[in-house]
N, C-alpha and C positions, 0 to 999 in steps of 0.2 A: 504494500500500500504506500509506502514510502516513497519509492521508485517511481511510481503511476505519480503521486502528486509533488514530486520531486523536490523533498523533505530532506536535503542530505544536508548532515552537517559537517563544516570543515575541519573539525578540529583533527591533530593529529593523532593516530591509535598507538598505544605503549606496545611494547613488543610483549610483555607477560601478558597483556592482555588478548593482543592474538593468541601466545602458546595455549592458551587458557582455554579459549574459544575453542580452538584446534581440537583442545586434547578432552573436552567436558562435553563441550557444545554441537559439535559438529554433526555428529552420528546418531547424539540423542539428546531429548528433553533435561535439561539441569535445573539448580534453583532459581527460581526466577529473580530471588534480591539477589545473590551474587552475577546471574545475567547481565542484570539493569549496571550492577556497578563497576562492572569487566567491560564494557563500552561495548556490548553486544548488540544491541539497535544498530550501532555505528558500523561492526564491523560484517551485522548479516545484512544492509545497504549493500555496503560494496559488493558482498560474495553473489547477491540477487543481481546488481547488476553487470558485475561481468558473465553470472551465467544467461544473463539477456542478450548479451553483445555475441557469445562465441557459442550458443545453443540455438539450435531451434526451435520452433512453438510446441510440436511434439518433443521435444525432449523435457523441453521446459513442465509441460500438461504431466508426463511419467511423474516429474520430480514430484512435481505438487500432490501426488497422489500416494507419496511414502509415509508411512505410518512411522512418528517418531513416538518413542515409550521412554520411560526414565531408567529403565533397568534393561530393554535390548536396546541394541543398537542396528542401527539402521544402512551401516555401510555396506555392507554385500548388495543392497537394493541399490543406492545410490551410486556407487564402483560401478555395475550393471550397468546402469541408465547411461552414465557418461563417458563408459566404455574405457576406462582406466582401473588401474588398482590406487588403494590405500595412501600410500607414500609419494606419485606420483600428482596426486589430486593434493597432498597438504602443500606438495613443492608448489605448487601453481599456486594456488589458493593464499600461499605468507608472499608470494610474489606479489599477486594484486595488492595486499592489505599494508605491506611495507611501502610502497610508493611514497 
């Protein structure tokens, strides 16, 4: 929703705050106060829009449709969808979010 009404904010992301993201966040549901204070809004902007820019609308429609849970995780689905493994998808992913 962010992206659509183009809500981003400039501030710059802390690197622990990516690793964070990366390692809690990514694959599954986390706490939501430490989300909010790991600059999570900020940093799933970005991951939303570069997967706008280098995704297709069906690929994009798969994503949306993965069930994220607080206790599995979600990457075998998601690795799938964007046709990469694990470690490949983080390299990219601190790529964007480091700029």
């Amino acid at each position: 929703a962010q992206n659509i009404a183009g809500q981003e904010r400039k501030e710059k992301i802390d690197h622990k705050n990516v690793n964070y993201f990366l390692n809690e966040c990514l694959f599954k549901n986390s706490d939501y106060d430490k989300f909010i204070s790991m600059q999570g809004y900020e940093i799933s902007y970005k991951l939303v829009r570069f997967l706008m820019t280098e995704y297709n609308k069906e690929t994009i429609m798969r994503l949306l449709q993965v069930r994220y849970d607080f206790i599995a995780s979600s990457e075998k689905d998601i690795c799938r969808i964007l046709n990469t493994n694990k470690d490949k998808l983080i390299v990219k992913f601190k790529e964007v979010l480091i700029k």
